[in-house]
mmCIF file of the N, C-alpha and C atoms, coordinates in Angstrom:
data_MODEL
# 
_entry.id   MODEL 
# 
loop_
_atom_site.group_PDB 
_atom_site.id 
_atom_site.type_symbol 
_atom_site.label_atom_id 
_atom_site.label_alt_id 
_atom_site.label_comp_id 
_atom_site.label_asym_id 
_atom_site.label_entity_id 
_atom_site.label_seq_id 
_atom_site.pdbx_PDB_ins_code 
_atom_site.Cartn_x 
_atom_site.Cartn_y 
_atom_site.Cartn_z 
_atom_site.occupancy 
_atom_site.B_iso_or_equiv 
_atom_site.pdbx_formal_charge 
_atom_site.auth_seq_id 
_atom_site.auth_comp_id 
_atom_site.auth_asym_id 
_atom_site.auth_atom_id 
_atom_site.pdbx_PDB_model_num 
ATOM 1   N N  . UNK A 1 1  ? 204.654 139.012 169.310 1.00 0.00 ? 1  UNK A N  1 
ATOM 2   C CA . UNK A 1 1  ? 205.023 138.618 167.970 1.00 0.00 ? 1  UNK A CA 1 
ATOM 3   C C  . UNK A 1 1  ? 204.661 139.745 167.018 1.00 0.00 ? 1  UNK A C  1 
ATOM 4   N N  . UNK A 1 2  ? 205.141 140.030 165.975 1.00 0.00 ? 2  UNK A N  1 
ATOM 5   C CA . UNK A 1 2  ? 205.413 141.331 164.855 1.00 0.00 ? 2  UNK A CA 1 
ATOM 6   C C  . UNK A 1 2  ? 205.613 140.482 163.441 1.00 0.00 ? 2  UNK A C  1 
ATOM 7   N N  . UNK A 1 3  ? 204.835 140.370 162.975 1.00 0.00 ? 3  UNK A N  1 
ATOM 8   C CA . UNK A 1 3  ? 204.664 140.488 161.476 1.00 0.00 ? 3  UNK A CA 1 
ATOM 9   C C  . UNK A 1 3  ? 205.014 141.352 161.017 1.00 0.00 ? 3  UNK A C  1 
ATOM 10  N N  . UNK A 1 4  ? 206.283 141.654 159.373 1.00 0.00 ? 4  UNK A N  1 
ATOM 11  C CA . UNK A 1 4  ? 206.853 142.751 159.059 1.00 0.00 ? 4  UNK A CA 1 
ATOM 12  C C  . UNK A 1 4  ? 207.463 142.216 157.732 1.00 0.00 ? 4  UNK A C  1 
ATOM 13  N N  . UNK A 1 5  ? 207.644 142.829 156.581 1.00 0.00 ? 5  UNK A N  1 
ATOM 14  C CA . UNK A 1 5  ? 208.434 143.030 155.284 1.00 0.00 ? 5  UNK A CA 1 
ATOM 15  C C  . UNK A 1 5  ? 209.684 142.076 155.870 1.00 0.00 ? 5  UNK A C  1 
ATOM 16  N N  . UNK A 1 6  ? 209.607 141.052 155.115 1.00 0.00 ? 6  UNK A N  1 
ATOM 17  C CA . UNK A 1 6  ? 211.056 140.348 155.355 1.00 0.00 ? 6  UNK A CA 1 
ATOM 18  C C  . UNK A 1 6  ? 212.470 140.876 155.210 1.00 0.00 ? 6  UNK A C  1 
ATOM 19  N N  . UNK A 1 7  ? 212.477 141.746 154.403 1.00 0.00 ? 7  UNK A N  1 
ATOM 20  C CA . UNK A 1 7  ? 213.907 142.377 153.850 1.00 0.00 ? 7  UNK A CA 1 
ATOM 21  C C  . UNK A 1 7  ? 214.223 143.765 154.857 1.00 0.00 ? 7  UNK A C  1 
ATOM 22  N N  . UNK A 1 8  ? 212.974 144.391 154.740 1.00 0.00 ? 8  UNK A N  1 
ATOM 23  C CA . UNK A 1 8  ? 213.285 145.465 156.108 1.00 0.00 ? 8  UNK A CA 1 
ATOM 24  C C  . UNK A 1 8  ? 213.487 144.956 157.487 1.00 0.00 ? 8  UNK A C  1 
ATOM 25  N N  . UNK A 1 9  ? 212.804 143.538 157.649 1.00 0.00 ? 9  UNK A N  1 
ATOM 26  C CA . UNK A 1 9  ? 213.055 142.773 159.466 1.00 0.00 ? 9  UNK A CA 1 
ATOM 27  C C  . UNK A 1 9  ? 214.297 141.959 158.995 1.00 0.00 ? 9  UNK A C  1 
ATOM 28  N N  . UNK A 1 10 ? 215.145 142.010 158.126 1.00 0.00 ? 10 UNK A N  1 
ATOM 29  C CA . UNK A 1 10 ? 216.267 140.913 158.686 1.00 0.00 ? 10 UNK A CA 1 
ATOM 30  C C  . UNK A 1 10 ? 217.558 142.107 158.483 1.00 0.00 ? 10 UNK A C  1 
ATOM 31  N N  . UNK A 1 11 ? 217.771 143.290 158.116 1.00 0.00 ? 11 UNK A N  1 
ATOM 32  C CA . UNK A 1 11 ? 217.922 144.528 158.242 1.00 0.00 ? 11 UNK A CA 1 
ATOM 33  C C  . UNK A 1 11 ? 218.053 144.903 159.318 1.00 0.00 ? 11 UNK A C  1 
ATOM 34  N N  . UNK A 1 12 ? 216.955 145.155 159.891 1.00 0.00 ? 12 UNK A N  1 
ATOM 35  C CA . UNK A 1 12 ? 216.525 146.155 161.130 1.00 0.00 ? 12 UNK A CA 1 
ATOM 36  C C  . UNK A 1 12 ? 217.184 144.914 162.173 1.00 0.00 ? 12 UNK A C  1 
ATOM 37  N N  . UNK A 1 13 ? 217.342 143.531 162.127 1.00 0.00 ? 13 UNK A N  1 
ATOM 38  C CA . UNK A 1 13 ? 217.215 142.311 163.419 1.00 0.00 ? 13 UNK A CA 1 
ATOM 39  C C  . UNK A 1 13 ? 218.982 142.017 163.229 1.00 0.00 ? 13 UNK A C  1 
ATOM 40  N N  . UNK A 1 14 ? 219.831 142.417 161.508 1.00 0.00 ? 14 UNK A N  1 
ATOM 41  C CA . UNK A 1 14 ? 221.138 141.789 161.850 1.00 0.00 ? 14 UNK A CA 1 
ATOM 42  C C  . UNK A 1 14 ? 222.023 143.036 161.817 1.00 0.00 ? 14 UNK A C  1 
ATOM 43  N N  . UNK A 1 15 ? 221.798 144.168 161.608 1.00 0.00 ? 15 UNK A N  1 
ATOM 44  C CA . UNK A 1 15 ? 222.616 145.091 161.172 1.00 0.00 ? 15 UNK A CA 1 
ATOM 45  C C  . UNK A 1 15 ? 222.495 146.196 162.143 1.00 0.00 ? 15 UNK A C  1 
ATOM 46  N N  . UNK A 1 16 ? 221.553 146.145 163.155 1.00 0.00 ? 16 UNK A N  1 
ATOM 47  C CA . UNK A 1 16 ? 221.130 147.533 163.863 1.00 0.00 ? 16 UNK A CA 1 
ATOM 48  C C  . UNK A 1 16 ? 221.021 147.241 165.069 1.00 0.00 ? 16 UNK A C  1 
ATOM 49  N N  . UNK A 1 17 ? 221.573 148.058 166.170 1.00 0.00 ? 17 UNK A N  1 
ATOM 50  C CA . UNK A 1 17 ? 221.365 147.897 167.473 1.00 0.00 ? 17 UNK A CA 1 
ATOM 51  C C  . UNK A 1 17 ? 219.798 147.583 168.074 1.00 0.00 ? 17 UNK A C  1 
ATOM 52  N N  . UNK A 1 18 ? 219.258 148.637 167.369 1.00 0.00 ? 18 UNK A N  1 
ATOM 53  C CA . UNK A 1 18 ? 217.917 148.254 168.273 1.00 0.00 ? 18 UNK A CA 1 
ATOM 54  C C  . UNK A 1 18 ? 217.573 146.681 167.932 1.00 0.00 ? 18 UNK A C  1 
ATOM 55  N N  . UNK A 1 19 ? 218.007 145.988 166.490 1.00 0.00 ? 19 UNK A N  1 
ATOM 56  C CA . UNK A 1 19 ? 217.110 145.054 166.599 1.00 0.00 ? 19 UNK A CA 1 
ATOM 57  C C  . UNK A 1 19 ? 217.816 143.769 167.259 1.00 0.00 ? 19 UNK A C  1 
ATOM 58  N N  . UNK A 1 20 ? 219.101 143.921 168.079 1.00 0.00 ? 20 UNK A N  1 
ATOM 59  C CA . UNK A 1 20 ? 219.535 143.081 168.528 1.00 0.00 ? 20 UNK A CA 1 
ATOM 60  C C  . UNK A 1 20 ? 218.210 142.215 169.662 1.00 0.00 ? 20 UNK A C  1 
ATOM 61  N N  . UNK A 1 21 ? 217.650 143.190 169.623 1.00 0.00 ? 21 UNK A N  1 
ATOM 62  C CA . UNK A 1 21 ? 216.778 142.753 170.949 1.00 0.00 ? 21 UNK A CA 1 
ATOM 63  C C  . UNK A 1 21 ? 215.779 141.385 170.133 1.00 0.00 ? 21 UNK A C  1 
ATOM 64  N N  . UNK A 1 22 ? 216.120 141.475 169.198 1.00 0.00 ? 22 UNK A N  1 
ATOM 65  C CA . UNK A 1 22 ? 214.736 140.377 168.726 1.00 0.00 ? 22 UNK A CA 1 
ATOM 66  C C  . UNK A 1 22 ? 215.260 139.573 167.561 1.00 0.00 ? 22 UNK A C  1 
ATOM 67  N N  . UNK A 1 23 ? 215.066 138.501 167.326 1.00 0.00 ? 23 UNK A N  1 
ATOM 68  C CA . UNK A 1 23 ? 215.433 137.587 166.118 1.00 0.00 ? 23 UNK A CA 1 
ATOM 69  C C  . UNK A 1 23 ? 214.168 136.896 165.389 1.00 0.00 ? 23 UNK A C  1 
ATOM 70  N N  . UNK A 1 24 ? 214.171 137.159 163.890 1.00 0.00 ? 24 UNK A N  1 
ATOM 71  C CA . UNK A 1 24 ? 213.515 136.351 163.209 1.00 0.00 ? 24 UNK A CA 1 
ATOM 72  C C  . UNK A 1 24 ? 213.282 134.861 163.338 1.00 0.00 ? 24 UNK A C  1 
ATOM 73  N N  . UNK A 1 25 ? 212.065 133.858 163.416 1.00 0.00 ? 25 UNK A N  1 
ATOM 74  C CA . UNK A 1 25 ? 211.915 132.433 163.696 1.00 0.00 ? 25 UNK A CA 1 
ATOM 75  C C  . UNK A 1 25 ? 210.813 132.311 162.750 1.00 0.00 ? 25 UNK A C  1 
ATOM 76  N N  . UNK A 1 26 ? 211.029 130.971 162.678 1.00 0.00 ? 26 UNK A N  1 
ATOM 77  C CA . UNK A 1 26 ? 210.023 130.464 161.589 1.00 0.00 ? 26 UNK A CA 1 
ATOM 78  C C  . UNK A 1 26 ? 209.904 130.724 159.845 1.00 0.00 ? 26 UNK A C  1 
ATOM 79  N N  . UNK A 1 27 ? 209.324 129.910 159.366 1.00 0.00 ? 27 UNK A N  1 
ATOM 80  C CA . UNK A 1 27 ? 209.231 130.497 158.148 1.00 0.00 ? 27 UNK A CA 1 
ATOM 81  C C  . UNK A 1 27 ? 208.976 131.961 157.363 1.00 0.00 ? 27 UNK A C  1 
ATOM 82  N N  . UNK A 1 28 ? 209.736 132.392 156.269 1.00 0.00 ? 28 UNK A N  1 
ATOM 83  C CA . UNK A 1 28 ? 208.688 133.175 155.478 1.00 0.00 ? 28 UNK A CA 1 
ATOM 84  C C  . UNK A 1 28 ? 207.523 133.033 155.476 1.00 0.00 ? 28 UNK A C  1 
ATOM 85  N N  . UNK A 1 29 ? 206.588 133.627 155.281 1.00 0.00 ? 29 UNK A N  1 
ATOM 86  C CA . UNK A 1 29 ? 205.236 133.942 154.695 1.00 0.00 ? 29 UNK A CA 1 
ATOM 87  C C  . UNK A 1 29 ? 205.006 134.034 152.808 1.00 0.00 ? 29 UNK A C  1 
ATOM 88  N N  . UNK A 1 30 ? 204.528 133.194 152.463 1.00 0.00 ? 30 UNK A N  1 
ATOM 89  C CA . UNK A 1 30 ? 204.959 133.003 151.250 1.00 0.00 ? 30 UNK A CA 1 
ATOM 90  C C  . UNK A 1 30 ? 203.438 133.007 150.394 1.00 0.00 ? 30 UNK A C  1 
ATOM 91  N N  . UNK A 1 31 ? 202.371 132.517 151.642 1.00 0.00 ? 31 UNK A N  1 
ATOM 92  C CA . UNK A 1 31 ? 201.225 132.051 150.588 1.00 0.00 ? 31 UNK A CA 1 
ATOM 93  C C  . UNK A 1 31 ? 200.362 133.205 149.871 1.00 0.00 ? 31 UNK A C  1 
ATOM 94  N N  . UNK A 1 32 ? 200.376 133.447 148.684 1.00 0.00 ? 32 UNK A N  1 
ATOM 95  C CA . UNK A 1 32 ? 199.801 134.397 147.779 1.00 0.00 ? 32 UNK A CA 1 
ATOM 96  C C  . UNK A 1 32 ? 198.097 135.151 148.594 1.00 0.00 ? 32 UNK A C  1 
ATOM 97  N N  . UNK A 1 33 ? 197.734 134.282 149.283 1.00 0.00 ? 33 UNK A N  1 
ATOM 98  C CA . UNK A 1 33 ? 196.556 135.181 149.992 1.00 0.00 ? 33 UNK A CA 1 
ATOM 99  C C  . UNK A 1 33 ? 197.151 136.263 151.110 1.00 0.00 ? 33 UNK A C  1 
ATOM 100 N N  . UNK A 1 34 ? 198.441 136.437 151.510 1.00 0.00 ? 34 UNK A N  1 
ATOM 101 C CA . UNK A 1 34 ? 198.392 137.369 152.327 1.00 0.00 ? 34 UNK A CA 1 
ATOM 102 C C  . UNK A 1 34 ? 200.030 137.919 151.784 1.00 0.00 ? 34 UNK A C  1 
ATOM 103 N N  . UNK A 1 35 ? 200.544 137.775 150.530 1.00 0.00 ? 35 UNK A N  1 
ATOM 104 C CA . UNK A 1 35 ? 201.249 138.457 150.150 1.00 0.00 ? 35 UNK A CA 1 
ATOM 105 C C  . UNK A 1 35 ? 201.702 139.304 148.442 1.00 0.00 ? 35 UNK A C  1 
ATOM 106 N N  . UNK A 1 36 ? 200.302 138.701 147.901 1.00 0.00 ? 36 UNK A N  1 
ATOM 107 C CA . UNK A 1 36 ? 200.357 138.466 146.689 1.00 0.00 ? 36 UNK A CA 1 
ATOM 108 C C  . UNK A 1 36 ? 201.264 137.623 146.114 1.00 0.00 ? 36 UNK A C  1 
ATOM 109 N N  . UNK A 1 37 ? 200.908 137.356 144.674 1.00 0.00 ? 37 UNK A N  1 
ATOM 110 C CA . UNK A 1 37 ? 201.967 136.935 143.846 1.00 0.00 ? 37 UNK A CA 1 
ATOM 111 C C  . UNK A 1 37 ? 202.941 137.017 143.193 1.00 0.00 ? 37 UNK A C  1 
ATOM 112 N N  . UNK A 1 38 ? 203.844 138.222 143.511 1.00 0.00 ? 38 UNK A N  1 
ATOM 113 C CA . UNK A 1 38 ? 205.028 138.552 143.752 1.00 0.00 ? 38 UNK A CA 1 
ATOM 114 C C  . UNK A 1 38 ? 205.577 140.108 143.552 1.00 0.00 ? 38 UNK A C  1 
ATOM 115 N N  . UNK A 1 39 ? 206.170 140.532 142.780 1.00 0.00 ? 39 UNK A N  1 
ATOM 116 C CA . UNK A 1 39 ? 206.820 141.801 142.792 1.00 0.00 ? 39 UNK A CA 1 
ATOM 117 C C  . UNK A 1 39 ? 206.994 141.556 141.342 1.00 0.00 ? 39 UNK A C  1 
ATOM 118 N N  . UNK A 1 40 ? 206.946 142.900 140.515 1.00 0.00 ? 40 UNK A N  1 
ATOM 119 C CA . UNK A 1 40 ? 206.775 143.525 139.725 1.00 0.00 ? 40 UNK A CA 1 
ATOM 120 C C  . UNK A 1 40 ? 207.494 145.023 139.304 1.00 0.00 ? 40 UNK A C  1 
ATOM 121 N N  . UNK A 1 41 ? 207.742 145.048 137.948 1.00 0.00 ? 41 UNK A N  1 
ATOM 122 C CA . UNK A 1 41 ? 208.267 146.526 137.772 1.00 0.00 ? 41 UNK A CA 1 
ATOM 123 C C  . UNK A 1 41 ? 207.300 146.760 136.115 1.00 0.00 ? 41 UNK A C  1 
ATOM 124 N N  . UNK A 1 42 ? 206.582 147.830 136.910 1.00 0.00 ? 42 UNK A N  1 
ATOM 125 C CA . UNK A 1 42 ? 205.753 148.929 135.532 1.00 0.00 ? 42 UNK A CA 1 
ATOM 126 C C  . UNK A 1 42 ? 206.426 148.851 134.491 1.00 0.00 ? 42 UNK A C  1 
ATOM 127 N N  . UNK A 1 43 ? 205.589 148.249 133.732 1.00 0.00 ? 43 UNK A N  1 
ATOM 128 C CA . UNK A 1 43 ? 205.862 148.944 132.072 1.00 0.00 ? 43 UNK A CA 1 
ATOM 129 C C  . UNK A 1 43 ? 204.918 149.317 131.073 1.00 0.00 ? 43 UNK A C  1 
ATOM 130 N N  . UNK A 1 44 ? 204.987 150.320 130.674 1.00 0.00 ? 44 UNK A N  1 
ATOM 131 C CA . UNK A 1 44 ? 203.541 150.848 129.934 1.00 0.00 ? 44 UNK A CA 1 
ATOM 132 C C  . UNK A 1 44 ? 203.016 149.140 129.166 1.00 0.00 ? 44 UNK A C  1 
ATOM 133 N N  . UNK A 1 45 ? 201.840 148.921 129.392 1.00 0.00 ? 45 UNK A N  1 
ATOM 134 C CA . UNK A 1 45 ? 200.886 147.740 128.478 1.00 0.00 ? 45 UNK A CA 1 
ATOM 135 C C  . UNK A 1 45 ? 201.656 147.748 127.231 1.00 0.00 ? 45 UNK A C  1 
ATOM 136 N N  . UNK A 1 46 ? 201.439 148.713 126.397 1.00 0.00 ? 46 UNK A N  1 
ATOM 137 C CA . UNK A 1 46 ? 201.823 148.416 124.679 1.00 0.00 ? 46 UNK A CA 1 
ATOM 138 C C  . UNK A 1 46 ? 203.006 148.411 124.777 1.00 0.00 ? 46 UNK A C  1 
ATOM 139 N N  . UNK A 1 47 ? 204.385 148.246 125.476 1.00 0.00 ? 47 UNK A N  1 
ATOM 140 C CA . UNK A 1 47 ? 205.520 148.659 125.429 1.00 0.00 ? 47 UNK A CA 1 
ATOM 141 C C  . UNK A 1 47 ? 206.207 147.281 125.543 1.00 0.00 ? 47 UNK A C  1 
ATOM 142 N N  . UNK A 1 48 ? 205.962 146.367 124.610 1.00 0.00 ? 48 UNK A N  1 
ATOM 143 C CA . UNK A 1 48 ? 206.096 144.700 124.615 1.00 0.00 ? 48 UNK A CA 1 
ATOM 144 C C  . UNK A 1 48 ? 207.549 144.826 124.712 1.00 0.00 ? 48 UNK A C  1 
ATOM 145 N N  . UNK A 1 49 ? 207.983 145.295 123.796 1.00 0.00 ? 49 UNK A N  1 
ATOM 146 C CA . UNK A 1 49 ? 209.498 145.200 123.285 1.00 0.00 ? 49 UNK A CA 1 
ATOM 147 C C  . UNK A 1 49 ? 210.380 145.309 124.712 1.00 0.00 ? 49 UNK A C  1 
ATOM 148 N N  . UNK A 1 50 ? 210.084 146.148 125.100 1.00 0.00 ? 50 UNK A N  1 
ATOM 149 C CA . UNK A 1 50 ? 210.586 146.649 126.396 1.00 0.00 ? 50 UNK A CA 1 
ATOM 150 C C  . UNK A 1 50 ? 210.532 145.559 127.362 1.00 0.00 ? 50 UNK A C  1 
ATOM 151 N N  . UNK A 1 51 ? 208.917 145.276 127.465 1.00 0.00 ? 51 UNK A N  1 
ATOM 152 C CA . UNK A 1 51 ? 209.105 143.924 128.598 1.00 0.00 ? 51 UNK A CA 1 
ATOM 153 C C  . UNK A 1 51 ? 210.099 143.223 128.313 1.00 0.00 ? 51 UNK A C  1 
ATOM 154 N N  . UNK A 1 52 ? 209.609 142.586 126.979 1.00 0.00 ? 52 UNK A N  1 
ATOM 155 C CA . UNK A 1 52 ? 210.786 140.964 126.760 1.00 0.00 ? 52 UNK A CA 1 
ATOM 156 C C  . UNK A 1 52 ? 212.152 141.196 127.164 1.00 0.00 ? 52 UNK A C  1 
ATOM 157 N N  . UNK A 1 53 ? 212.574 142.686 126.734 1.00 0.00 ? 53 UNK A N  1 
ATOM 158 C CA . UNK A 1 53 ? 213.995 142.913 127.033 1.00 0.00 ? 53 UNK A CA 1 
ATOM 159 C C  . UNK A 1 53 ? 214.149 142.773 128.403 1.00 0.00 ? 53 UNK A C  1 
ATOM 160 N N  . UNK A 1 54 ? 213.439 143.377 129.536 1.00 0.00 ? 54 UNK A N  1 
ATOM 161 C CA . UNK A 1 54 ? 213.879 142.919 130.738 1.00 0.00 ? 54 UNK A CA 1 
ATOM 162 C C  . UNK A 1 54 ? 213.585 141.742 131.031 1.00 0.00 ? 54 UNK A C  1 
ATOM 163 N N  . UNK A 1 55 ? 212.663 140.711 130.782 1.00 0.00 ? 55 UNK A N  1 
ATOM 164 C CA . UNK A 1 55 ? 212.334 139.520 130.934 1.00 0.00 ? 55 UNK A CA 1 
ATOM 165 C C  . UNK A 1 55 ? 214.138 138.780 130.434 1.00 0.00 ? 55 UNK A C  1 
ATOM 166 N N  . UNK A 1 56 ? 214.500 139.218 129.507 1.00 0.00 ? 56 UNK A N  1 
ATOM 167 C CA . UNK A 1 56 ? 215.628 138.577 128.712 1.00 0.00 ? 56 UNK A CA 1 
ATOM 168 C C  . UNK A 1 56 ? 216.469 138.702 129.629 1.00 0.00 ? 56 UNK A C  1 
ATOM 169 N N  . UNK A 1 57 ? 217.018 139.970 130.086 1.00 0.00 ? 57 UNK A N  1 
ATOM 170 C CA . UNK A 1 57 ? 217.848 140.616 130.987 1.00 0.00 ? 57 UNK A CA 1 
ATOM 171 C C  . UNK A 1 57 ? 217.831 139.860 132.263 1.00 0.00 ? 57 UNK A C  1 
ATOM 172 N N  . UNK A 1 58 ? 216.570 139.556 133.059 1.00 0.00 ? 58 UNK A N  1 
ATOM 173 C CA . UNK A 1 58 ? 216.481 138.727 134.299 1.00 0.00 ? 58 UNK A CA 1 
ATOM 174 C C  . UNK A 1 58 ? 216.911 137.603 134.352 1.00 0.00 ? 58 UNK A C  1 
ATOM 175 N N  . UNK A 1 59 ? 216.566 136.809 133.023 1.00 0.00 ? 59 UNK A N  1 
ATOM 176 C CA . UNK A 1 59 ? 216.859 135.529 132.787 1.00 0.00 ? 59 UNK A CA 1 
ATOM 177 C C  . UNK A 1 59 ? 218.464 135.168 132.541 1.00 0.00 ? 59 UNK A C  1 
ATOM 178 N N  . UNK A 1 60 ? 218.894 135.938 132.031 1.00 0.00 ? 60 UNK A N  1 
ATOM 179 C CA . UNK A 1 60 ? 220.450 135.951 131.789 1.00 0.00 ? 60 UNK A CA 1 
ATOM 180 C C  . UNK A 1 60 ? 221.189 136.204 133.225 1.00 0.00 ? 60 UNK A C  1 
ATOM 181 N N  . UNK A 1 61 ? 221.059 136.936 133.952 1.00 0.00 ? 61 UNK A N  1 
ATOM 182 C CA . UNK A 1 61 ? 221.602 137.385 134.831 1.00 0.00 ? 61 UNK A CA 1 
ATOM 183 C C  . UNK A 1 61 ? 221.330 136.160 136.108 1.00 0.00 ? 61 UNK A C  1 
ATOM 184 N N  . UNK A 1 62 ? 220.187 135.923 136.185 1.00 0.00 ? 62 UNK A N  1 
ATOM 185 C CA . UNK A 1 62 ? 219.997 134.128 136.881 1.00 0.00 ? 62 UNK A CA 1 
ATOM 186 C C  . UNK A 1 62 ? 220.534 133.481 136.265 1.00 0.00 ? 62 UNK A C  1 
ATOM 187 N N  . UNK A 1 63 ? 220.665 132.996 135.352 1.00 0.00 ? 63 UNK A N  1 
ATOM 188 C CA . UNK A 1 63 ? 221.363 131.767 134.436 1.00 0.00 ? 63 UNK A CA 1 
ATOM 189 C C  . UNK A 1 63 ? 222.770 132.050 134.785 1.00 0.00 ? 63 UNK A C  1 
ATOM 190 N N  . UNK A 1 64 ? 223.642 133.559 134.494 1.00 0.00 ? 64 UNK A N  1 
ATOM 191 C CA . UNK A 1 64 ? 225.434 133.497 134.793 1.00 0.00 ? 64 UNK A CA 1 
ATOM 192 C C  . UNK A 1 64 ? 225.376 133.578 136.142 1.00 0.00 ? 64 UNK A C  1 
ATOM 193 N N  . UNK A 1 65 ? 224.771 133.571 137.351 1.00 0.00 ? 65 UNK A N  1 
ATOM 194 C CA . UNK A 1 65 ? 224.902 133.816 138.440 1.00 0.00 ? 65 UNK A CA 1 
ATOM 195 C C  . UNK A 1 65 ? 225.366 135.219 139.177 1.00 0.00 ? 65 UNK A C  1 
ATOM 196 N N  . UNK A 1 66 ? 225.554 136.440 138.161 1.00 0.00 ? 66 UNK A N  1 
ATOM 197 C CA . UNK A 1 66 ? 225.759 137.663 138.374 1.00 0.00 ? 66 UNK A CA 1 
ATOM 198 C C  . UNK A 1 66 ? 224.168 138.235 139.573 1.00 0.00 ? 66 UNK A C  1 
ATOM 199 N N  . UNK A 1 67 ? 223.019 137.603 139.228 1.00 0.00 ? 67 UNK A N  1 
ATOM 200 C CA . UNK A 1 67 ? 222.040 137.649 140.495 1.00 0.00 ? 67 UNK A CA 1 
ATOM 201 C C  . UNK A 1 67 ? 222.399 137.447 141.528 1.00 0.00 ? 67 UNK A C  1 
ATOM 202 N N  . UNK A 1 68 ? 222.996 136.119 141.788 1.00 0.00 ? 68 UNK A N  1 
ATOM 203 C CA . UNK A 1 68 ? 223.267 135.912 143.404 1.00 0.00 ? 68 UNK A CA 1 
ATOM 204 C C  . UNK A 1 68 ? 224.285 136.588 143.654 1.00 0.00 ? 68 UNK A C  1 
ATOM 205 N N  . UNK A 1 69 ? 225.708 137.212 142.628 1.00 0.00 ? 69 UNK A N  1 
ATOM 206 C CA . UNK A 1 69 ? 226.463 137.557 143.092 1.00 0.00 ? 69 UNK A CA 1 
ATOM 207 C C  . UNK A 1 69 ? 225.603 138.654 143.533 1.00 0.00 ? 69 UNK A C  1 
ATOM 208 N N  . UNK A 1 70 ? 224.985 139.714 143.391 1.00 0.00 ? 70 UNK A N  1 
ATOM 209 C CA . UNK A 1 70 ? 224.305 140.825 143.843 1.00 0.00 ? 70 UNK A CA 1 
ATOM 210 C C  . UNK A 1 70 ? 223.296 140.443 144.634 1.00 0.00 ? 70 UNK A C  1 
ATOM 211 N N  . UNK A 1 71 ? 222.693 139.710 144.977 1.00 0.00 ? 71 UNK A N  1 
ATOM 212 C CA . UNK A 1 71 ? 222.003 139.316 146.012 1.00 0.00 ? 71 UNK A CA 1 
ATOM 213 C C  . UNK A 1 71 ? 222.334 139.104 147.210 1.00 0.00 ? 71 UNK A C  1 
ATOM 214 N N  . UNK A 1 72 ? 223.846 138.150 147.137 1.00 0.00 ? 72 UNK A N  1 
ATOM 215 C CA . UNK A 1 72 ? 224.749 138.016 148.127 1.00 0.00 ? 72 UNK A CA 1 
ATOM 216 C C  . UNK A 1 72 ? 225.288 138.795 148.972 1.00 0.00 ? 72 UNK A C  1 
ATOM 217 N N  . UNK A 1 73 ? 225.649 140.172 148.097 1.00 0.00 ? 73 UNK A N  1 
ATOM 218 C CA . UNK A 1 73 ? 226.174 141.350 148.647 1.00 0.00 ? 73 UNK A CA 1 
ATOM 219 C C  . UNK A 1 73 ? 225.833 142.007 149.237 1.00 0.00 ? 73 UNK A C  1 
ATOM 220 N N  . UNK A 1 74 ? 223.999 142.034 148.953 1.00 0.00 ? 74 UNK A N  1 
ATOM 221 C CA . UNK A 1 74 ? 223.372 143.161 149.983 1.00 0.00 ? 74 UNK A CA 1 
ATOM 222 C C  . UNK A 1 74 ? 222.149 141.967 150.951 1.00 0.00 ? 74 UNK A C  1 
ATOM 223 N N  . UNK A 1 75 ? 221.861 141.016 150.397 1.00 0.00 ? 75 UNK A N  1 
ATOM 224 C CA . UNK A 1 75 ? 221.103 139.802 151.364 1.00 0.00 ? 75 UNK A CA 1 
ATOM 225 C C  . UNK A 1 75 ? 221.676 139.089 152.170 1.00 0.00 ? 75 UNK A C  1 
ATOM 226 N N  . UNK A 1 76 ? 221.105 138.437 152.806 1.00 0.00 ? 76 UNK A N  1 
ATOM 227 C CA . UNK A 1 76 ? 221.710 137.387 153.889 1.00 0.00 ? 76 UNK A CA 1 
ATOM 228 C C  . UNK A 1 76 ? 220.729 136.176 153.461 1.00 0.00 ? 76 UNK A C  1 
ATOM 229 N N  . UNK A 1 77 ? 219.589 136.253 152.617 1.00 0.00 ? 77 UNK A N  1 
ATOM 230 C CA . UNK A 1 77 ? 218.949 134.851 152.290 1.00 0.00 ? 77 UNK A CA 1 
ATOM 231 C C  . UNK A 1 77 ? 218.719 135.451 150.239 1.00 0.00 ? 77 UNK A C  1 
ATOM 232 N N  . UNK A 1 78 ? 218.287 134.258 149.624 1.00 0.00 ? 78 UNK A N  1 
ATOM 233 C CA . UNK A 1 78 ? 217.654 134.770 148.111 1.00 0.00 ? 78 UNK A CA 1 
ATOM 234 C C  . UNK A 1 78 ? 217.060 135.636 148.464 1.00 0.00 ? 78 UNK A C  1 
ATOM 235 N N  . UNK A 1 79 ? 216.726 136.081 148.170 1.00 0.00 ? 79 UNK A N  1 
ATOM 236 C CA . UNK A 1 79 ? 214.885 137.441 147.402 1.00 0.00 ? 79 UNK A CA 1 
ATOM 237 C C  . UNK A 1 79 ? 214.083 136.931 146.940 1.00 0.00 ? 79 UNK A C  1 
ATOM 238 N N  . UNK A 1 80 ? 214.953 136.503 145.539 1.00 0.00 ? 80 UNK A N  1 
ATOM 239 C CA . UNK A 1 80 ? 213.685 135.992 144.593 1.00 0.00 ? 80 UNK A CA 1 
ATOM 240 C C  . UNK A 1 80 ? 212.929 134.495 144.914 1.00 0.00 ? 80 UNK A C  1 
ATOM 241 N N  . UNK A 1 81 ? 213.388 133.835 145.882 1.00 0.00 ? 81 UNK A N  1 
ATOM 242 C CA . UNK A 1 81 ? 212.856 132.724 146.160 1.00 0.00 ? 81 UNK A CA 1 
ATOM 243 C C  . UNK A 1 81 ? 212.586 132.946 147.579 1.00 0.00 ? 81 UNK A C  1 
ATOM 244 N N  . UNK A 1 82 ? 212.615 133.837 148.508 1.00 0.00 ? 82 UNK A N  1 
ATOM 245 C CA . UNK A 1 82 ? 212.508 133.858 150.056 1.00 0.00 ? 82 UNK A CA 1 
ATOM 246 C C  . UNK A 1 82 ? 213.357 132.917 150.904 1.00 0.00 ? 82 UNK A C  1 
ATOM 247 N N  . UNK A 1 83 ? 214.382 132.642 150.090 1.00 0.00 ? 83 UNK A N  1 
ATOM 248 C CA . UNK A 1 83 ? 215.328 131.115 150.527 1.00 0.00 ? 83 UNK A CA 1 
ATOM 249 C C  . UNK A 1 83 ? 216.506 131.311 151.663 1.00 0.00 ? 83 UNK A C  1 
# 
């Protein structure tokens, strides 16, 4: 058994010869003690304005469904929910 980055093992297991040899089972790994609490993108501390705008930006793009359309395209499950 191999524990591994979900997005690089369903990659490497549906798209690539070598990983024909092996298939993902079982759940994600989800619980915050062995993966943290999620993913993140830097933005300087004082640079508020900036956050909200991408905060705004994320939220819009989940709400019209333009996320999943891009999620869809390059995933085979969500991201943002491990679904």
């Amino acid at each position: 058994m191999q524990i591994g980055d979900l997005v690089p093992m369903l990659e490497w297991t549906q798209k690539t010869k070598d990983g024909e040899c092996c298939e993902l089972v079982g759940k994600p790994i989800t619980d915050p003690k062995f993966v943290g609490e999620g993913v993140g993108m830097a933005v300087r501390q004082e640079d508020n304005a900036l956050r909200e705008k991408l905060n705004a930006a994320l939220d819009a793009i989940v709400a019209n469904n333009v996320y999943k359309t891009i999620n869809d395209k390059y995933f085979s499950l969500d991201i943002f929910h491990l679904e």
